[in-house]
C-alpha positions as CSV (number, residue, x, y, z in Angstrom):
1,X,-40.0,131.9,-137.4
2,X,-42.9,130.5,-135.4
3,X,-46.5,128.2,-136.9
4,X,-48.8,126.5,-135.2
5,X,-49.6,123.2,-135.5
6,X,-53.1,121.6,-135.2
7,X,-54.6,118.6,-136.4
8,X,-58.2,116.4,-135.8
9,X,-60.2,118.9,-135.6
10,X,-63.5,117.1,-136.3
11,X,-65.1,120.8,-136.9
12,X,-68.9,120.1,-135.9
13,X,-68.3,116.4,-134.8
14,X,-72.0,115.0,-133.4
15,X,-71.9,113.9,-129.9
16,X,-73.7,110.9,-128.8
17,X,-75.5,109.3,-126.2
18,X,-76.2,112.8,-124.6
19,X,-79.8,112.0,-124.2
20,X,-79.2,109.8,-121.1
21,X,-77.6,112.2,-119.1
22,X,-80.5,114.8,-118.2
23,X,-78.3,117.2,-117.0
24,X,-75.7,117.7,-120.0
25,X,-74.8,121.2,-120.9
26,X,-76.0,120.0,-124.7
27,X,-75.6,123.6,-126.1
28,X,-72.3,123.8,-124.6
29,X,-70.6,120.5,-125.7
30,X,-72.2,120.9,-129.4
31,X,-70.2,123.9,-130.2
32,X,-67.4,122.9,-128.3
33,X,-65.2,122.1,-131.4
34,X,-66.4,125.7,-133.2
35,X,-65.8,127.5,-130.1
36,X,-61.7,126.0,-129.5
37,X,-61.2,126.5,-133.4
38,X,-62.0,130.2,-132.3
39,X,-59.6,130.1,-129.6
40,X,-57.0,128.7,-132.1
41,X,-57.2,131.2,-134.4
42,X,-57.5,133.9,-131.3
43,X,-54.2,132.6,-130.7
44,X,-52.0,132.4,-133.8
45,X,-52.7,136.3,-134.2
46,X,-51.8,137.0,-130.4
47,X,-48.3,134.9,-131.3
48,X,-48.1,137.0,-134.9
49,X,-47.0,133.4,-136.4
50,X,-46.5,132.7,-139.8
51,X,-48.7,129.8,-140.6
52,X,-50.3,127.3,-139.3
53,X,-50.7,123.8,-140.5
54,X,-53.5,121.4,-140.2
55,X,-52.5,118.4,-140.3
56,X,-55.9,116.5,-141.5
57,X,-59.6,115.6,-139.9
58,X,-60.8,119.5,-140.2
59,X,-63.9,117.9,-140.4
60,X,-65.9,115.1,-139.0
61,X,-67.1,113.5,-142.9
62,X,-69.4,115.6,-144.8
63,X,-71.3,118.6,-143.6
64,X,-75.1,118.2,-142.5
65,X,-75.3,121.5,-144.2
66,X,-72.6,124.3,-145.8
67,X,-72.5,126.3,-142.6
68,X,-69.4,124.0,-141.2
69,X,-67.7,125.2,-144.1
70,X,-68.9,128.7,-143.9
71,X,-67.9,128.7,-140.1
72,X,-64.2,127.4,-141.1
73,X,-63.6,130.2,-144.0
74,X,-65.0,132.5,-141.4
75,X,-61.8,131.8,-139.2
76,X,-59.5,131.7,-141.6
77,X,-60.7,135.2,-143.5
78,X,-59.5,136.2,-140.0
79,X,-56.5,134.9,-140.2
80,X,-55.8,136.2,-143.7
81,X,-56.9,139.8,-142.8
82,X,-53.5,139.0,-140.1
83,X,-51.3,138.0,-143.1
84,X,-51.0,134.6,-142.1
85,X,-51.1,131.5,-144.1
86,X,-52.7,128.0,-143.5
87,X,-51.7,124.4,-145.1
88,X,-54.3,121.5,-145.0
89,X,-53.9,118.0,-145.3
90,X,-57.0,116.1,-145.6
91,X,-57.4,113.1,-143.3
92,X,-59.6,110.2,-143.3
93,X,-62.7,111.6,-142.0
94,X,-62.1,114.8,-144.5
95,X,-61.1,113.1,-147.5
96,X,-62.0,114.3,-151.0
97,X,-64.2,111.2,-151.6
98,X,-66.3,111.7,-147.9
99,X,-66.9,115.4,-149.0
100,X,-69.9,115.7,-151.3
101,X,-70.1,119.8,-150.3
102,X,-67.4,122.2,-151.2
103,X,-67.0,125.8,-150.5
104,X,-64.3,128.7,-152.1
105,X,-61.4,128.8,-149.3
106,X,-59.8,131.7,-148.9
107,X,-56.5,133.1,-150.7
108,X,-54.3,132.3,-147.5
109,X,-55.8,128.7,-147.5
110,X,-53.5,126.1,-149.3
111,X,-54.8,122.3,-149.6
112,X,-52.1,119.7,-150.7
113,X,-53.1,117.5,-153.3
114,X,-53.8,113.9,-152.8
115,X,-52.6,112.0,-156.4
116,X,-48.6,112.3,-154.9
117,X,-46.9,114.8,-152.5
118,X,-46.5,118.5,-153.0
119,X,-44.2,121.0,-151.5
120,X,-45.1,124.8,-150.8
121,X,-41.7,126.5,-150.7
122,X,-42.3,130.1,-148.1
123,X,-39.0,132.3,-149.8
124,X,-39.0,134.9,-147.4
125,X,-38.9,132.2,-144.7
126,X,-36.7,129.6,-145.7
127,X,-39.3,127.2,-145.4
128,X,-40.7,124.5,-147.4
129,X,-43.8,122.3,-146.5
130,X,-44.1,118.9,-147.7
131,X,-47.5,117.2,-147.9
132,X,-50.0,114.8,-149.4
133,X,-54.0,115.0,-148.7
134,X,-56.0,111.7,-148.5
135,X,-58.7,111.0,-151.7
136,X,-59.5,107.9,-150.3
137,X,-60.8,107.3,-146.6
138,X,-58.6,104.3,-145.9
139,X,-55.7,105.1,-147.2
140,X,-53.7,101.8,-146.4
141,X,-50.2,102.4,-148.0
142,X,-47.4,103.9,-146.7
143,X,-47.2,107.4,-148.4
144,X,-44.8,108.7,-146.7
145,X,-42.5,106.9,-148.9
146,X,-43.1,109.2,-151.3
147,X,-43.0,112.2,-150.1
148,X,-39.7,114.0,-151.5
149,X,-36.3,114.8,-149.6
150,X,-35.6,117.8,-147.9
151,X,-34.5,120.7,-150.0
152,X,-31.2,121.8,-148.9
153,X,-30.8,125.4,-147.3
154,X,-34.4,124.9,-145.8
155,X,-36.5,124.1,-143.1
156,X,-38.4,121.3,-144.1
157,X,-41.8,120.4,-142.9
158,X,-43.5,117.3,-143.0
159,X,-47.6,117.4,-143.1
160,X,-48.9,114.0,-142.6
161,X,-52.4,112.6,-141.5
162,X,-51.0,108.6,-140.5
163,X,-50.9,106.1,-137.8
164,X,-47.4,106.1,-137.4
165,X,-46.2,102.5,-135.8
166,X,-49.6,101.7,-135.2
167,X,-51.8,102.6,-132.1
168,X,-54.9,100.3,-131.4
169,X,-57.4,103.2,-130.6
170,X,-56.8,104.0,-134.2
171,X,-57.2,102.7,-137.8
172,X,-53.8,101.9,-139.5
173,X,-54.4,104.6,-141.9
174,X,-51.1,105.2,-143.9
175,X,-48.9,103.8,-141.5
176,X,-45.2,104.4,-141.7
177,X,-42.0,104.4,-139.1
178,X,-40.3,107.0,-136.7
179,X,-37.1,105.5,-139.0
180,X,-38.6,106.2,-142.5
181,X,-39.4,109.7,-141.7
182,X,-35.9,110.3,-140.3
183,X,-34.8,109.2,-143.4
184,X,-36.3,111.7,-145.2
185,X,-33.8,114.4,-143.4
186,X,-37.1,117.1,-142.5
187,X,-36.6,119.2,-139.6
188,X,-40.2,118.8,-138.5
189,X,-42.5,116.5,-139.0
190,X,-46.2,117.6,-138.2
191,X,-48.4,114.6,-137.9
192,X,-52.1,114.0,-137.3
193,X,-54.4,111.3,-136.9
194,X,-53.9,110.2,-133.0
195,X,-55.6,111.8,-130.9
196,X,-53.1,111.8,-128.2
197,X,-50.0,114.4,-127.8
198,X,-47.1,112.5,-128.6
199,X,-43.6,113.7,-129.4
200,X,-40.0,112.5,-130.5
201,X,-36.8,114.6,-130.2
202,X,-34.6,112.8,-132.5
203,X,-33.0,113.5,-136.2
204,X,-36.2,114.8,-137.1
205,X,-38.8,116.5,-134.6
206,X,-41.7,114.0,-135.0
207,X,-45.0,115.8,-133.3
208,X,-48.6,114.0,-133.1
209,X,-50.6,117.5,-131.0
210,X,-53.8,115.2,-130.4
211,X,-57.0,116.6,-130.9
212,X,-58.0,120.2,-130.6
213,X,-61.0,118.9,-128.4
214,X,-62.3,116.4,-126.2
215,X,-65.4,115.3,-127.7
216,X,-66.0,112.1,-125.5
217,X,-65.1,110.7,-121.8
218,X,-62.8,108.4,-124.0
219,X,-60.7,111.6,-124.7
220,X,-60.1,113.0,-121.6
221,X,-57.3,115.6,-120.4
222,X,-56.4,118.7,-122.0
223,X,-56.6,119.1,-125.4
224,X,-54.8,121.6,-128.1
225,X,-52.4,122.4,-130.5
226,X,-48.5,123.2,-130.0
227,X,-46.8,126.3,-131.0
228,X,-43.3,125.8,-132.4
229,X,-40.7,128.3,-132.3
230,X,-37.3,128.2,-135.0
231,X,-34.1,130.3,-134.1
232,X,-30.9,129.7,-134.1
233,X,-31.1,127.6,-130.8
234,X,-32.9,124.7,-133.0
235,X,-36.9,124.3,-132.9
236,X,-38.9,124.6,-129.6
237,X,-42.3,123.4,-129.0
238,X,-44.9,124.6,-127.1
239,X,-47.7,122.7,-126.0
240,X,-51.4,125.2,-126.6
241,X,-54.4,123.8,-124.3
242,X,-57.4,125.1,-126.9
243,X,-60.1,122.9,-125.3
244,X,-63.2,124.9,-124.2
245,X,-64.7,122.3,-121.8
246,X,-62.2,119.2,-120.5
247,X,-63.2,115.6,-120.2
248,X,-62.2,113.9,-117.1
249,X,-61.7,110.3,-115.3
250,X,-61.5,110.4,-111.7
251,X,-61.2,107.1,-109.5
252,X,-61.9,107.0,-106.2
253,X,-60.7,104.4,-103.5
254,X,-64.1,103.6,-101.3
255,X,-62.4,101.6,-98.8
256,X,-62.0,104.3,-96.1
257,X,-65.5,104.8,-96.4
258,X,-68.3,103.8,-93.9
259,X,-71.6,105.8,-95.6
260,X,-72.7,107.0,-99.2
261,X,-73.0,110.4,-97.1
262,X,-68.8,110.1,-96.6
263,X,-68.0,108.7,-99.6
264,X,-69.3,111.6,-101.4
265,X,-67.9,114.0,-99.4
266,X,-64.6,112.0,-100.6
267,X,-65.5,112.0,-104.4
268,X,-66.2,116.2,-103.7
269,X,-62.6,116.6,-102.6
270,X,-61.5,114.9,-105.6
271,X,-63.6,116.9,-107.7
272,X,-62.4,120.2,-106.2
273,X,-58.2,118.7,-107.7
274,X,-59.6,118.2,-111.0
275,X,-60.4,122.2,-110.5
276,X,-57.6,123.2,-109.1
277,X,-55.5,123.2,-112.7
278,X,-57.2,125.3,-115.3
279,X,-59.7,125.8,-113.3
280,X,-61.6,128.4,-115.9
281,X,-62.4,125.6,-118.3
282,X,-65.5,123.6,-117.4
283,X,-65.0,120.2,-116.9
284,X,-67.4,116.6,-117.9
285,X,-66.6,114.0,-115.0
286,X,-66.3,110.8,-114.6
287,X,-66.2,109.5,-111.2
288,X,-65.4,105.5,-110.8
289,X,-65.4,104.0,-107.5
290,X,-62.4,101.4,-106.7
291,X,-61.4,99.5,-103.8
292,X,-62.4,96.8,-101.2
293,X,-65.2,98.4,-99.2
294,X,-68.0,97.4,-96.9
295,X,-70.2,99.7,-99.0
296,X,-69.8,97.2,-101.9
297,X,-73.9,96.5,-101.9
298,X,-74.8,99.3,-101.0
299,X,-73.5,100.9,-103.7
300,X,-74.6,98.5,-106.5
301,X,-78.5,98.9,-105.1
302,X,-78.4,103.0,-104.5
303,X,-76.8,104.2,-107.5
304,X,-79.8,107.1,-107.8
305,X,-78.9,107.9,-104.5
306,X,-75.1,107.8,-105.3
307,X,-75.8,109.9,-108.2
308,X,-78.0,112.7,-106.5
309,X,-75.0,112.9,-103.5
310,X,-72.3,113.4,-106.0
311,X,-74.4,115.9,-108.4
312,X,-75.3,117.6,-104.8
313,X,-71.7,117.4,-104.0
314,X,-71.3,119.1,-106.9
315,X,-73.7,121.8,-106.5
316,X,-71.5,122.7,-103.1
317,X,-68.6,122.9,-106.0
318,X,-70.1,125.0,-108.4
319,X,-72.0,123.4,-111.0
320,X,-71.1,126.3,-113.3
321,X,-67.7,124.6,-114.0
322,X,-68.9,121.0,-113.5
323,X,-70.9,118.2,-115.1
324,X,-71.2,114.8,-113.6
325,X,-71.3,112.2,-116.9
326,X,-71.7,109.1,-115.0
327,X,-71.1,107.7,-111.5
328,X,-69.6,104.3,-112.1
329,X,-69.2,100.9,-109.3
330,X,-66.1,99.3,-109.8
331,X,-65.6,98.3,-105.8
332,X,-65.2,94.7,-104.7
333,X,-66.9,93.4,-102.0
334,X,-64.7,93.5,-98.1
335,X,-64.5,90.1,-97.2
336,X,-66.2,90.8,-93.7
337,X,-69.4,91.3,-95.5
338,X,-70.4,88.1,-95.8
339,X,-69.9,87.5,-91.9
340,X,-71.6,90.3,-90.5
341,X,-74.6,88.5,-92.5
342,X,-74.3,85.3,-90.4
343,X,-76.6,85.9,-87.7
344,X,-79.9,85.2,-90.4
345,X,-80.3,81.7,-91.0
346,X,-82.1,82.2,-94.3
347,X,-79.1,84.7,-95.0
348,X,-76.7,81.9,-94.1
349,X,-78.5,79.4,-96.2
350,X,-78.8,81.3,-99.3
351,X,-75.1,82.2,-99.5
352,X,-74.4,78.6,-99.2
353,X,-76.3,78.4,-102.7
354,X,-74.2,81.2,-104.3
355,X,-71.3,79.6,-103.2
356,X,-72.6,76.4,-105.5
357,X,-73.7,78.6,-107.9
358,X,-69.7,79.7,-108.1
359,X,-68.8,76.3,-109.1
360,X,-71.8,74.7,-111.1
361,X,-70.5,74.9,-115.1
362,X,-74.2,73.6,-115.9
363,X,-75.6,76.6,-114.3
364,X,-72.8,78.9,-115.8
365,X,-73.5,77.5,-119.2
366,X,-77.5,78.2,-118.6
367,X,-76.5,81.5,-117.2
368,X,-75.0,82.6,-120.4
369,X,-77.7,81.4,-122.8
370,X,-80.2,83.1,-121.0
371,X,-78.3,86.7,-121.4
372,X,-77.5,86.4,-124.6
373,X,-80.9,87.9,-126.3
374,X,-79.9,90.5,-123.8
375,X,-76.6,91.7,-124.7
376,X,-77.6,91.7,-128.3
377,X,-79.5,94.1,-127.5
378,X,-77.2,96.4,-125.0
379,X,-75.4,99.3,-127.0
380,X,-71.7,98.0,-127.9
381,X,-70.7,101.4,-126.1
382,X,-72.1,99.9,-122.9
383,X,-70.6,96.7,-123.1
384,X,-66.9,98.6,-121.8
385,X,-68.9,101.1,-119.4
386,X,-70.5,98.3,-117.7
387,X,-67.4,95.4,-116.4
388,X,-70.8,92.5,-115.8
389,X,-71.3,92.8,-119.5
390,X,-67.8,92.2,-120.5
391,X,-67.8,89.2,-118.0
392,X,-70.7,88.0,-119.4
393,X,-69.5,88.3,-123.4
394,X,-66.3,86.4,-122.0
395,X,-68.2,83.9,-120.5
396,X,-67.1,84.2,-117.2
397,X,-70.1,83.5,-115.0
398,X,-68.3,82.1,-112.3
399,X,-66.6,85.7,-111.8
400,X,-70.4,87.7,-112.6
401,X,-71.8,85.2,-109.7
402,X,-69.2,86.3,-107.4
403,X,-69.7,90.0,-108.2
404,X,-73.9,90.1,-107.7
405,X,-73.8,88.2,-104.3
406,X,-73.0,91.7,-102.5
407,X,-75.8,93.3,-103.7
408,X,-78.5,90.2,-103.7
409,X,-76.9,89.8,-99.8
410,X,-77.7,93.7,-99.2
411,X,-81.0,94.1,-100.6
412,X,-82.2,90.8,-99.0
413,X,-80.9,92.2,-95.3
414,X,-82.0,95.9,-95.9
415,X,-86.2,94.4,-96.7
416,X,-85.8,92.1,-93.9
């Protein structure tokens, strides 16, 4: 017997913030989530399993419009015309009371209710599926309590959308313990809610698949599904990678690095790893720069020119598979800058005053009046994208002073 099993979705999930990056394949990251349900589906009729189970967040809250829902009966008429079933949980994002639209599913769609837990029994399989939708958005009690034991002489599944133990990227939507749902005796447990791949091989199989698709450089990695496999060897399960274009993170150490020119040719090399595993699916980069580096002001005072190296970098790549989100500075000055600067006297003199300016509170307590009409006004999104901002929120002046002397230091050498 082999299902598939899938969760958060987000099926038409907006993307934000696109609109500062000029050269993002908009098109191409707005249907992302359509085109890997497509893949999913291409995929459980290539493997002839028997079901597949979503395991909540289909959707991203209600529809702008009915075609989300038009494009998921779509995918599953096909996966009816291949004789193969589909169970739904609803999640938080998809519960009954963030859905004001509704469309007929078809036959080969079942949707557990969400007033207590249902089972589906499959006779032909020996399976029975356990599950209980959400009607509320923050559901905050431990359902799985509830859910019933396992019927003897099957496999018992487990559909539930929860936070499990708790994980701090995500709300503490019915949370519940590895230890409660053992005690339920299940075979498999197929989870939803965190977006990362997590799995336990203990009493029960305990499976979170994370989210079919990256749909922010906060999710990066490959993304998917698994496909699990019962014989009489136990249950296997297989990892699916269904993500049609991959967020990445790539640091780079500048340290070794003498010129912007070099550095990039650096940040190239790295970007041509990132390709060399699935290298068919396009990927959204981000490149941070680490390390101690002569380069330190340089870099905080050229970031255009930073930017248009890496992007032509880039281009040498192939910018068919690659899309450069954001280059971001996270060096730290090389403590021989400030000596090669000595041989200016105004130079001298003026770091003498950022060095008092490092230990004047007065000025540190000015310092953080001043900027506080300005972060209220900074995106929250920005505030962990740009390290001066958090500095500045925690009131650690001392620390932001430290950090701009570089580039003050550089752009005062480079006029004169």
């Amino acid at each position: 017997m082999k299902f598939i099993h899938a969760a958060d979705i987000h099926l038409d999930s907006p993307l934000h913030g696109l609109s500062a990056y000029p050269d993002a394949p908009v098109e191409r990251l707005r249907g992302a989530s359509r085109e890997a349900l497509r893949a999913l589906v291409d995929k459980a009729i290539e493997e002839q399993v028997h079901f597949l189970v979503i395991a909540g967040d289909l959707y991203d809250g209600d529809w702008r419009d009915h075609n989300t829902g038009i494009f998921f009966s779509q995918q599953m008429g096909r996966l009816m015309r291949a004789r193969i079933r589909v169970f739904v949980v609803w999640g938080n994002h998809d519960a009954e009371s963030e859905m004001t639209r509704q469309l007929t599913l078809p036959e080969n769609v079942t949707v557990f209710g969400s007033r207590k837990a249902e089972s589906h029994r499959l006779e032909e399989l020996g399976v029975v599926l356990h599950g209980r939708s959400f009607g509320e958005r923050a559901v905050v009690d431990n359902i799985a309590l509830h859910y019933p034991p396992a019927v003897s002489g099957y496999y018992n599944i487990g559909v539930l959308h929860t936070a499990l133990e708790g994980y701090a990227a995500h709300a503490s939507y019915a949370p519940c313990t590895r230890a409660e749902l053992h005690a339920k005796g299940y075979d498999y447990w197929a989870l939803g809610h965190v977006h990362e791949y997590q799995q336990w091989d203990e009493r029960s199989r305990i499976v979170f698949p994370g989210n079919l698709q990256g749909r922010s450089v906060r999710e990066t990695g490959r993304r998917g599904a698994v496909l699990v496999t019962v014989d009489q060897g136990g249950t296997q399960v297989e990892r699916l990678y269904m993500d049609v274009l991959r967020w990445e993170s790539v640091d780079v150490d500048a340290s070794p690095f003498d010129s912007i020119q070099g550095l990039s040719q650096g940040i190239g090399l790295k970007l041509e790893e990132v390709l060399g595993n699935d290298g068919h699916v396009p990927r959204a980069v981000r490149v941070t720069l680490k390390g101690m580096t002569n380069l330190h002001g340089e870099l905080l005072t050229s970031k255009p020119l930073l930017r248009a190296e890496v992007l032509n970098r880039i281009g040498m790549i192939g910018n068919d598979r690659l899309w450069l989100e954001k280059v971001r500075v996270a060096t730290q000055p090389a403590e021989q800058e400030a000596a090669d600067l000595g041989g200016i006297e105004a130079l001298a003199d003026f770091r003498q005053i950022l060095a008092g300016a490092v230990v004047n509170p007065e000025l540190h307590e000015q310092l953080h009046q001043d900027l506080q009409a300005f972060l209220g006004r900074v995106p929250s999104a920005l505030h962990t994208d740009v390290p001066l901002l958090t500095l500045v929120r925690n009131r650690e002046m001392a620390e932001v002073i430290r950090q701009i002397q570089p580039s003050l230091l550089a752009r005062i050498e480079r006029e004169n």
